[in-house]
Structures are given as structure tokens and as C-alpha cells.
N, CA, C and O of each residue as an XYZ file, in Angstrom:
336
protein
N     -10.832     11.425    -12.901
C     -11.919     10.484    -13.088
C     -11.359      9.181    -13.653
O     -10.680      9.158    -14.680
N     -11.613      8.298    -13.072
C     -11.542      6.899    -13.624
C     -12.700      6.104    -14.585
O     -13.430      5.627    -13.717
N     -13.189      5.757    -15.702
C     -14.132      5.741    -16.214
C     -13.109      3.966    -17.155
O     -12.026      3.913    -17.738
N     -14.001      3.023    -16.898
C     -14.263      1.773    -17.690
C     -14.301      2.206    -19.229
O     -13.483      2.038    -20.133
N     -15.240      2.670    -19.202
C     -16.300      2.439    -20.679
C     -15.800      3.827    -21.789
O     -15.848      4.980    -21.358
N     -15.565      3.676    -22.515
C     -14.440      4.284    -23.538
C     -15.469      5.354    -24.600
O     -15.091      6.128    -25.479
N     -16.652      5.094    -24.203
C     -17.808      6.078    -25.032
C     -18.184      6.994    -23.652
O     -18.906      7.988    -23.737
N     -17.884      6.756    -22.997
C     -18.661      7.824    -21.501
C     -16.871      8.450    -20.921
O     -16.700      9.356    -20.105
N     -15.943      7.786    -21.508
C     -14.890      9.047    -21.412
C     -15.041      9.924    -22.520
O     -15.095     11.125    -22.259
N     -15.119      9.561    -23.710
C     -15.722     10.449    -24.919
C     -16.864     11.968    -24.182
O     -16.709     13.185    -24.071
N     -17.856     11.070    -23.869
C     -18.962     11.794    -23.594
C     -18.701     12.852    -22.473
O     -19.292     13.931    -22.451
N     -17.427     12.325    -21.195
C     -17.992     13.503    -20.241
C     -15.759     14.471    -20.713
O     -15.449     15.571    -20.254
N     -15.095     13.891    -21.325
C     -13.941     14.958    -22.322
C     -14.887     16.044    -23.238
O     -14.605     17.218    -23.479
N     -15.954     15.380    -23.622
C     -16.923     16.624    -24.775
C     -17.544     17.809    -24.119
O     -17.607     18.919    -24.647
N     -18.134     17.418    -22.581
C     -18.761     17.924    -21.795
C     -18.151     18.891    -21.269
O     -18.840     19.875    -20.998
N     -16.922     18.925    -21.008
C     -15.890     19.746    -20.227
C     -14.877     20.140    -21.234
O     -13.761     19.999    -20.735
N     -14.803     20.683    -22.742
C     -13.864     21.034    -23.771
C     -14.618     22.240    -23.689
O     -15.827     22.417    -23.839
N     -13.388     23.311    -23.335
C     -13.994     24.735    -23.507
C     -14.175     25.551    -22.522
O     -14.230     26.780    -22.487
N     -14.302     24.413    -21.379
C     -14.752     25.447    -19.923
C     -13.407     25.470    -19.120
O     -12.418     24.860    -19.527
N     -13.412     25.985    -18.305
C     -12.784     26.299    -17.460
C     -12.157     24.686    -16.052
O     -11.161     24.477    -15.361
N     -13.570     23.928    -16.340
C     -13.122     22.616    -15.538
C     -12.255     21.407    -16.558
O     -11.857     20.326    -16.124
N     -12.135     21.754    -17.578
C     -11.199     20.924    -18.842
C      -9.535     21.050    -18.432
O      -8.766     20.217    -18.913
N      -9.000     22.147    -17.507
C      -7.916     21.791    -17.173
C      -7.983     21.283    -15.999
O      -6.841     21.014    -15.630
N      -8.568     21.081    -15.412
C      -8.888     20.854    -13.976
C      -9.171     19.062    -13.809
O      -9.122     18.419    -12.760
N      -9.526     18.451    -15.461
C     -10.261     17.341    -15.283
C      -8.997     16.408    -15.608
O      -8.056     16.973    -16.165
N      -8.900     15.352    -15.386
C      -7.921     14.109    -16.056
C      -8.726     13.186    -15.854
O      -8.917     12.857    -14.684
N      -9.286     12.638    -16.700
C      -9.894     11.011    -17.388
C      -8.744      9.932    -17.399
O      -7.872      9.943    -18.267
N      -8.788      9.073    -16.466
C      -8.187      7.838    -17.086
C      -9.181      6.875    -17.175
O     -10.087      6.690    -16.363
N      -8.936      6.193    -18.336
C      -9.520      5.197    -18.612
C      -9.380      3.955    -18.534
O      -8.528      3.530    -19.314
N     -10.036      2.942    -17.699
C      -9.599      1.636    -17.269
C     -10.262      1.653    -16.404
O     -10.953      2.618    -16.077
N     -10.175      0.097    -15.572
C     -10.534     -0.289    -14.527
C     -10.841      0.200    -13.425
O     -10.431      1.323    -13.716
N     -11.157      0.305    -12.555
C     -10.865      1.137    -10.930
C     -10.202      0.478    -10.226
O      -9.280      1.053     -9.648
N     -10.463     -1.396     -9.930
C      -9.961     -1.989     -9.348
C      -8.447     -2.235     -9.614
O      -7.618     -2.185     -8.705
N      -8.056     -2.569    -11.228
C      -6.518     -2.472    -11.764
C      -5.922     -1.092    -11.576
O      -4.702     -0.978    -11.463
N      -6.670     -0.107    -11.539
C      -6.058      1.605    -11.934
C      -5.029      1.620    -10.601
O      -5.236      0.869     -9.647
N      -4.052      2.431    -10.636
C      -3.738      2.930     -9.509
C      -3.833      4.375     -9.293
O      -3.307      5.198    -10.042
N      -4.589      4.695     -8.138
C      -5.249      5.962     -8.199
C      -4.108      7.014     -8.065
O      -3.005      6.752     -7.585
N      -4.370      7.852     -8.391
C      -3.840      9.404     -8.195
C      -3.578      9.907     -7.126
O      -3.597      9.102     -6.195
N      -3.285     11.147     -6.816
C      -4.096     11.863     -5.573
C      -5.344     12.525     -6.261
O      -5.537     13.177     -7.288
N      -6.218     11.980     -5.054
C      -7.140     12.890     -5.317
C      -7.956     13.549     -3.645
O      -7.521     13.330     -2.514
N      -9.130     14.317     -3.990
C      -9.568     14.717     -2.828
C     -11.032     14.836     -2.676
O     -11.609     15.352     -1.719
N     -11.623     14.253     -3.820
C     -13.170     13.830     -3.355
C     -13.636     12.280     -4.427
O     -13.409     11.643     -5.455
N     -14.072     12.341     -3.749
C     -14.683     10.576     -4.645
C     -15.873     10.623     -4.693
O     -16.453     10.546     -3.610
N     -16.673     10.760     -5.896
C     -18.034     10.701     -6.518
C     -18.269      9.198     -7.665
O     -17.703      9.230     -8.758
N     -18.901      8.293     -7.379
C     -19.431      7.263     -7.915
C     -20.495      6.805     -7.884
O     -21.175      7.092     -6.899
N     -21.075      5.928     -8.911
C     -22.106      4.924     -8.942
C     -21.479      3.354     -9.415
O     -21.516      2.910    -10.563
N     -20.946      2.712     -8.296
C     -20.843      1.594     -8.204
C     -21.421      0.507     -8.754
O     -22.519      0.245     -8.262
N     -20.984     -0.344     -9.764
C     -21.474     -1.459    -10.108
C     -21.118     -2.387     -9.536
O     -19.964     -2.816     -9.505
N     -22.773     -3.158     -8.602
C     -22.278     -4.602     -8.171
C     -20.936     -5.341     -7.549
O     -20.449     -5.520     -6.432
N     -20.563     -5.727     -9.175
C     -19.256     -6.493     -8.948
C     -18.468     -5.788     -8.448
O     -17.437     -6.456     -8.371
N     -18.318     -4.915     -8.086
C     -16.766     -4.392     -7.947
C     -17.302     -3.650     -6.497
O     -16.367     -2.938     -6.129
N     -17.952     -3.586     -5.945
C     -18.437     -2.711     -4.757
C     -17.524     -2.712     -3.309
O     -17.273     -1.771     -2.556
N     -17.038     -4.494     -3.209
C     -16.709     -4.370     -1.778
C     -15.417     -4.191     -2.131
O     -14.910     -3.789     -1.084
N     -14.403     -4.246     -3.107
C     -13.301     -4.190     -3.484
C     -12.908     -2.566     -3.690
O     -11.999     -1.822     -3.321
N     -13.995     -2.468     -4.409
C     -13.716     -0.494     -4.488
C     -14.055     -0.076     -3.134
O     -13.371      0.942     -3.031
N     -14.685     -0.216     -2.008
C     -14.514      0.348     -0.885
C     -13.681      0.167      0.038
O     -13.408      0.925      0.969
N     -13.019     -1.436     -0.351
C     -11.490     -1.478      0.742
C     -10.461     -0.726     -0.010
O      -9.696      0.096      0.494
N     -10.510     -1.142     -1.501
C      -9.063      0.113     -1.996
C      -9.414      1.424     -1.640
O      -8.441      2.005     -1.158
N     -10.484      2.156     -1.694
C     -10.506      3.638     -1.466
C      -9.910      3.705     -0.065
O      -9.060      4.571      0.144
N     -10.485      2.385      1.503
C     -10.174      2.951      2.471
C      -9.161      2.695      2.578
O      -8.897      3.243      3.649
N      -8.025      2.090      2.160
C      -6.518      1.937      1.946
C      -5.261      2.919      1.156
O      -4.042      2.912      1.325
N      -6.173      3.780      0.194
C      -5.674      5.131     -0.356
C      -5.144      6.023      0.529
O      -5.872      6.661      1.289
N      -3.845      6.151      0.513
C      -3.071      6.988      0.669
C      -2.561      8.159     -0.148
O      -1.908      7.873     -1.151
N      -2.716      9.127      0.069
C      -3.306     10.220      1.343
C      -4.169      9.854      0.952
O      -4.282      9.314     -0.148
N      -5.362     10.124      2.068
C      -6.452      9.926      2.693
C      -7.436     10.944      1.765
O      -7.074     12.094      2.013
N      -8.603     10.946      0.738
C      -8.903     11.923      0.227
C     -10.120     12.669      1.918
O     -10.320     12.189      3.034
N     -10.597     13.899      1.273
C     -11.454     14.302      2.430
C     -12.884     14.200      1.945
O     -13.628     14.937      2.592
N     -13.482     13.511      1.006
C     -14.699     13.195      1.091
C     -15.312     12.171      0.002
O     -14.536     11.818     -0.887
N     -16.265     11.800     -0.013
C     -16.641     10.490     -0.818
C     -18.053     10.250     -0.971
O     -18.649      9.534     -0.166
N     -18.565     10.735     -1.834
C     -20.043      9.926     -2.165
C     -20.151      9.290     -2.957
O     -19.726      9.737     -4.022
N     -20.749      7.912     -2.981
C     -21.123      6.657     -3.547
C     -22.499      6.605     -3.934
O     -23.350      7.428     -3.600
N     -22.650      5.745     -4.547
C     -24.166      5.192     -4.914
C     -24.103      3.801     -5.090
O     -23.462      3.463     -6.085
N     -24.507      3.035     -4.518
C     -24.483      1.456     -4.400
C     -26.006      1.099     -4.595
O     -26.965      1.802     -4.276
N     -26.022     -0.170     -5.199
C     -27.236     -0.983     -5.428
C     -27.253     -1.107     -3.831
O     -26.381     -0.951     -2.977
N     -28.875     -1.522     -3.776
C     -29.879     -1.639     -2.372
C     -28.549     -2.830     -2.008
O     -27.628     -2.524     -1.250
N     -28.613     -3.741     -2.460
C     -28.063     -5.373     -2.040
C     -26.822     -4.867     -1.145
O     -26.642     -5.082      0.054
N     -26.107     -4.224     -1.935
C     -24.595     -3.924     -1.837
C     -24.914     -3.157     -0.296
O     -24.597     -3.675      0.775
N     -25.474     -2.076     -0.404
C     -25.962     -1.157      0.511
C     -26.113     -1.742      2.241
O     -25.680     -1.320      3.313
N     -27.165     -3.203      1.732
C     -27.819     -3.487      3.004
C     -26.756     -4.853      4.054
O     -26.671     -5.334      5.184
N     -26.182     -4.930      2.761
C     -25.142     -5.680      3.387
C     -23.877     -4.997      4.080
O     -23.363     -5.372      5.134
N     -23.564     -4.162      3.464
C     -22.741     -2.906      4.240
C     -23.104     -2.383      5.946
O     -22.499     -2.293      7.014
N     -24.682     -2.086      5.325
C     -24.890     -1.373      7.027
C     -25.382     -2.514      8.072
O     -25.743     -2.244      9.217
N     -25.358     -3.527      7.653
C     -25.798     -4.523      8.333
C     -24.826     -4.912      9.509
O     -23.599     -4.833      9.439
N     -25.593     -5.370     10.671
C     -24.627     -6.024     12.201
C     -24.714     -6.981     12.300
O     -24.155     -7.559     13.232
């Protein structure tokens, strides 16, 4: 997980101390756009705004290729995406 905000890595390290997904998890904390990603193999987000069209060309430029990805984008972000 990549997580900005330094109280919601707190919050979801507390969430997962104890179980079984606590070795499974790695938090880095920082940017998404500065981070350089990992491997990984699924991508779960809620996108803020600013960073929307930038986080969707770095993900489609990630090497290896993960195998799945759900997002959540503001309407704006959204309609400009599916738009022709």
C-alpha cells in the first residue's frame, strides 16, 4: 500500500496487527506519483483529483504488468476519461 497521509498509515498498520494479513501487508508512505512502485498484483484506490491522470499513465507504464485494478475517481476525472 502506498498511503500519503501519515495518520491513515497509523490507522490501517493498527487494523492489520495481529492477523494473519500483517505479514502479507507493506505500507509505504509517501507520494504515489514520487513512490516507485513495487511489484505488485492488484491495485485498489480512491483517487484524488490532482493526481488522477498521472496515476493512471504510471500504473499503465508499470512493469510487470499487475493483473487487476480498481479505482474510484471523482465524476469530473471519470467523464473525461470515458469521453470520445
Amino acid at each position: 500500500a502506498i498511503e500519503y497521509d501519515t495518520r491513515m498509515v497509523r490507522e490501517v498498520l493498527k487494523r492489520v496487527e495481529g492477523t494473519s494479513s500483517e505479514r502479507k501487508l507493506k505500507v509505504i508512505q509517501g507520494d504515489a506519483i514520487k513512490t516507485r512502485f513495487p511489484f505488485f498484483d492488484v491495485c485498489v484506490a480512491n483517487v484524488p483529483y490532482q493526481i488522477s491522470s498521472a496515476l493512471v499513465f504510471k500504473l499503465l507504464s508499470h512493469r510487470p504488468m499487475f493483473r487487476c485494478a480498481v479505482m474510484m475517481f471523482q465524476e469530473e476525472f471519470a467523464l473525461r476519461l470515458t469521453a470520445r
